[in-house]
MDTraj code that builds the backbone (N, CA, C; nanometers):
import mdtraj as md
import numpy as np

residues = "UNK UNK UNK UNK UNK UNK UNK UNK UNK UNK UNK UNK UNK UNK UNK UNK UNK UNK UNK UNK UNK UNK UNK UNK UNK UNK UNK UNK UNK UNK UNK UNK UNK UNK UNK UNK UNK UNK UNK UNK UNK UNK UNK UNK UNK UNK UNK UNK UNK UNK UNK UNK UNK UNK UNK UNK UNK UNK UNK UNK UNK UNK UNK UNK UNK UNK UNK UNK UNK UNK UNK UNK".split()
xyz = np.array([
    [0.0608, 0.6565, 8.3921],
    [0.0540, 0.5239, 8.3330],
    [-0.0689, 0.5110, 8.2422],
    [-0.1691, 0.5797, 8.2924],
    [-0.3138, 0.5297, 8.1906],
    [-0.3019, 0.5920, 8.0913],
    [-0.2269, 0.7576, 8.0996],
    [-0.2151, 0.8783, 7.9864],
    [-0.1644, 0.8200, 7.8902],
    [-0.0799, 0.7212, 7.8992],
    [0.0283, 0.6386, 7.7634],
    [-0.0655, 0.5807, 7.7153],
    [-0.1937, 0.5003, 7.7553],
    [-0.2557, 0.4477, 7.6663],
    [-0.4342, 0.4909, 7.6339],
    [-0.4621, 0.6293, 7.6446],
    [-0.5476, 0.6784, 7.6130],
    [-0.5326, 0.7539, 7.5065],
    [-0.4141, 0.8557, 7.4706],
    [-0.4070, 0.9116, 7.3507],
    [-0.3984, 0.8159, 7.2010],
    [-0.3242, 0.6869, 7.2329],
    [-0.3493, 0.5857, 7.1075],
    [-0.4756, 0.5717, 7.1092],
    [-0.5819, 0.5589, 7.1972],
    [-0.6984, 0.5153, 7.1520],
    [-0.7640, 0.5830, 7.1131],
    [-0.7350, 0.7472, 7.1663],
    [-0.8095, 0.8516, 7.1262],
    [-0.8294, 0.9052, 6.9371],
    [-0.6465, 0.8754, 6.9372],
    [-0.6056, 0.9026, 6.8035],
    [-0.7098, 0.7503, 6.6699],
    [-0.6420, 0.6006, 6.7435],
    [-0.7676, 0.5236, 6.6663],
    [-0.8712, 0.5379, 6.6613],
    [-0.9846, 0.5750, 6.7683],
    [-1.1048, 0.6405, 6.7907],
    [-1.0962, 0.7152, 6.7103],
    [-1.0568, 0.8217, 6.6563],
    [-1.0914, 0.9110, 6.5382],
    [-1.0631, 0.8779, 6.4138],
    [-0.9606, 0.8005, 6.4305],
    [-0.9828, 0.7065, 6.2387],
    [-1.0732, 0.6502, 6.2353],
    [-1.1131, 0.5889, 6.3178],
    [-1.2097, 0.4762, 6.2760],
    [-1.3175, 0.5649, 6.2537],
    [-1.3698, 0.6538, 6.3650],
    [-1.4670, 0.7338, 6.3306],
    [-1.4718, 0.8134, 6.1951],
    [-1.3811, 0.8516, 6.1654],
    [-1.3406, 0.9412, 6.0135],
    [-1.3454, 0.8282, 5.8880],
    [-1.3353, 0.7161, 5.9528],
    [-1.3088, 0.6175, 5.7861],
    [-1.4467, 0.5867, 5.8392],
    [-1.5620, 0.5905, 5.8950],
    [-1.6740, 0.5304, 5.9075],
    [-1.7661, 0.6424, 5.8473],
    [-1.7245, 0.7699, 5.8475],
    [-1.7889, 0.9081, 5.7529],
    [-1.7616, 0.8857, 5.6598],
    [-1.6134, 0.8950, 5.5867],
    [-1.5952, 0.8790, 5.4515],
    [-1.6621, 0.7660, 5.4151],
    [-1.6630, 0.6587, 5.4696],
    [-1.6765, 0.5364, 5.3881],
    [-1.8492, 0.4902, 5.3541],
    [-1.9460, 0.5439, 5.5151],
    [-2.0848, 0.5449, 5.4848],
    [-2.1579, 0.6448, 5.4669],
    [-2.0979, 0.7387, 5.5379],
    [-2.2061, 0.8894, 5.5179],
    [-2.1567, 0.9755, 5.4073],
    [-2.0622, 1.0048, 5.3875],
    [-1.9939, 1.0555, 5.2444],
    [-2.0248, 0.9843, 5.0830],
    [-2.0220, 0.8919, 5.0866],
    [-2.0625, 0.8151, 4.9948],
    [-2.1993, 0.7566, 4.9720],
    [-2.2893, 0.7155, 5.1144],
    [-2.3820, 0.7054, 5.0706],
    [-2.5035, 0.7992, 5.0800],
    [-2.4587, 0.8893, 5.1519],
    [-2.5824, 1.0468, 5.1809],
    [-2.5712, 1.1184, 5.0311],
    [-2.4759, 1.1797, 4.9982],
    [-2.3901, 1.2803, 4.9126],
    [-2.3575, 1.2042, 4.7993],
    [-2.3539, 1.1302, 4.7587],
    [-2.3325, 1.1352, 4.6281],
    [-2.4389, 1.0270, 4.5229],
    [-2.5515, 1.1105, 4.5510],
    [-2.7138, 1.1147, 4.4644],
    [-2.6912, 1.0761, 4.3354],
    [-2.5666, 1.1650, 4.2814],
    [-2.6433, 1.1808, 4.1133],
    [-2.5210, 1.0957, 4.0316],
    [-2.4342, 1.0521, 4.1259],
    [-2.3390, 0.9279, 4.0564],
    [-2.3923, 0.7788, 4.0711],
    [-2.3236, 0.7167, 3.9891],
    [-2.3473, 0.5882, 3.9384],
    [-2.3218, 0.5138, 4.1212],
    [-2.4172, 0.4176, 4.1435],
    [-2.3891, 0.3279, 4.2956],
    [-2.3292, 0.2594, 4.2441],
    [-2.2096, 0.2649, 4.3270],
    [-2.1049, 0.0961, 4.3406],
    [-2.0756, 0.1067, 4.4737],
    [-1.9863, -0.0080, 4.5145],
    [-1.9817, -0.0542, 4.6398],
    [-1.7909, -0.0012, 4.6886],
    [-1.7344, 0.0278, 4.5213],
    [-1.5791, -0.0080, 4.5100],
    [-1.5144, 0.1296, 4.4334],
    [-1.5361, 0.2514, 4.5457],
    [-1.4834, 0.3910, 4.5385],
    [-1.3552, 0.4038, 4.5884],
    [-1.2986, 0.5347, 4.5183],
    [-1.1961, 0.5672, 4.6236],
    [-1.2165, 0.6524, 4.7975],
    [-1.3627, 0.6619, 4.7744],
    [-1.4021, 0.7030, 4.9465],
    [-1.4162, 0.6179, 5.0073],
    [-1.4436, 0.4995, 4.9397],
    [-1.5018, 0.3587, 5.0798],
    [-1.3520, 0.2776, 5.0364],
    [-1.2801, 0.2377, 4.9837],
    [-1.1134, 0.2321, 5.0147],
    [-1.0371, 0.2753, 5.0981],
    [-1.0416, 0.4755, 5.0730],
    [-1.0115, 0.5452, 5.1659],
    [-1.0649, 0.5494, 5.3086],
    [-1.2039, 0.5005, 5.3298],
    [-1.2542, 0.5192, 5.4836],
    [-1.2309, 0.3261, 5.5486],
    [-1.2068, 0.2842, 5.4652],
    [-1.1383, 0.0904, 5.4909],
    [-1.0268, 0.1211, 5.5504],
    [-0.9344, 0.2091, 5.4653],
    [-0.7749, 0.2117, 5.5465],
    [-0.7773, 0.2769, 5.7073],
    [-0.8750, 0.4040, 5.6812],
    [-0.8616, 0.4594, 5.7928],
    [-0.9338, 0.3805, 5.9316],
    [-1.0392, 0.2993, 5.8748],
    [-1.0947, 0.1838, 6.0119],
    [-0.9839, 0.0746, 6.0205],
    [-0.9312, 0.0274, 5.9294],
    [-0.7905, -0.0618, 6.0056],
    [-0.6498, 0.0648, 6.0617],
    [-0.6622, 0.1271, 6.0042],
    [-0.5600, 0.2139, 6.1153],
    [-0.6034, 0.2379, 6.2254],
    [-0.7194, 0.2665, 6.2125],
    [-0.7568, 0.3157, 6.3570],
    [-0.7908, 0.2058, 6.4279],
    [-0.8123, 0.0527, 6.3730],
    [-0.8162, -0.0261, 6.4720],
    [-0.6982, -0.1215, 6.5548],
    [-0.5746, -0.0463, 6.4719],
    [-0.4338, -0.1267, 6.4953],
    [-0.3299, -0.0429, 6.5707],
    [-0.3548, 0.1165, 6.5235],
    [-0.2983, 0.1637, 6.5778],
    [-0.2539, 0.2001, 6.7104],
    [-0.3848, 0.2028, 6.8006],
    [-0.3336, 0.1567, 6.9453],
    [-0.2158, 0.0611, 6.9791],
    [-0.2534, -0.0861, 6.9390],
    [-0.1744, -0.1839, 7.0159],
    [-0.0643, -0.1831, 6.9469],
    [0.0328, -0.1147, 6.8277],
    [0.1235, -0.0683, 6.7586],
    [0.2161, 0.0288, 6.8486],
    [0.1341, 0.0933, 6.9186],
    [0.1725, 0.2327, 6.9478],
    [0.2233, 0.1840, 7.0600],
    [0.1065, 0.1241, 7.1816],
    [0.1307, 0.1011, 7.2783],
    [0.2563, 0.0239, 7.3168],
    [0.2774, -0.1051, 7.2118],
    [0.3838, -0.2139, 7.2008],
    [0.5103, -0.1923, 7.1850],
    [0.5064, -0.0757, 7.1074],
    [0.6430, 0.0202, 7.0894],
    [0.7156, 0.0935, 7.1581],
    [0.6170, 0.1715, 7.2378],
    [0.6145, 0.2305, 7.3456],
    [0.6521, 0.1364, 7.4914],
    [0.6144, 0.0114, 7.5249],
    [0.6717, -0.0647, 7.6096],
    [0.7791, -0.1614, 7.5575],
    [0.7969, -0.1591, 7.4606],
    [0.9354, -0.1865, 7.4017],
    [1.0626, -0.1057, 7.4340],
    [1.0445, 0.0112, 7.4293],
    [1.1608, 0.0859, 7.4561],
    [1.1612, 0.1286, 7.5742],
    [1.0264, 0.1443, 7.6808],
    [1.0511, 0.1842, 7.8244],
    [1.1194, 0.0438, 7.9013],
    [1.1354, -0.0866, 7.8495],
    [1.1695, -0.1699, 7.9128],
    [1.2812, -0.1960, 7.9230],
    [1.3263, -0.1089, 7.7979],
    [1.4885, -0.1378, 7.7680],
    [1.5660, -0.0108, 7.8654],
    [1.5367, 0.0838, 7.9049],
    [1.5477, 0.2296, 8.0130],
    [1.5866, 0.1561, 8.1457],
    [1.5018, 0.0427, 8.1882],
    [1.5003, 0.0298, 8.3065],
    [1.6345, -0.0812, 8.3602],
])
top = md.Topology()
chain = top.add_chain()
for i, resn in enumerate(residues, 1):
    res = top.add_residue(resn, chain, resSeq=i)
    for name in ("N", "CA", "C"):
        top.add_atom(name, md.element.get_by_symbol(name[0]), res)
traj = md.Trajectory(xyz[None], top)
């Protein structure tokens, strides 16, 4: 029962973590010798991946007790 809802979090846990690299440490460590803006395609790209990773659990999970309810 807990295994069903640890791998969604595990899997959001790593977007979010991955869109929080792209979006602050990728962009603002590494890239020195370009022009600063706030409105890249890395901090877009690391935005999508922190709302995926913050939705995707209760998506997953909801779906998932959607169809085990209909089994029983």
């Amino acid at each position: 029962m807990i295994a069903k809802y640890i791998l969604p979090h595990l899997i959001g846990l790593v977007c979010i973590v991955s869109g929080w690299y792209v979006a602050i440490i990728n962009v603002g460590l590494f890239k020195f010798n370009q022009e600063r803006s706030l409105h890249t395609k890395e901090t877009l790209a690391g935005l999508v991946l922190i709302i995926i990773g913050a939705y995707i659990p209760h998506i997953w999970i909801g779906i998932g007790n959607m169809f085990s309810k209909k089994k029983d």
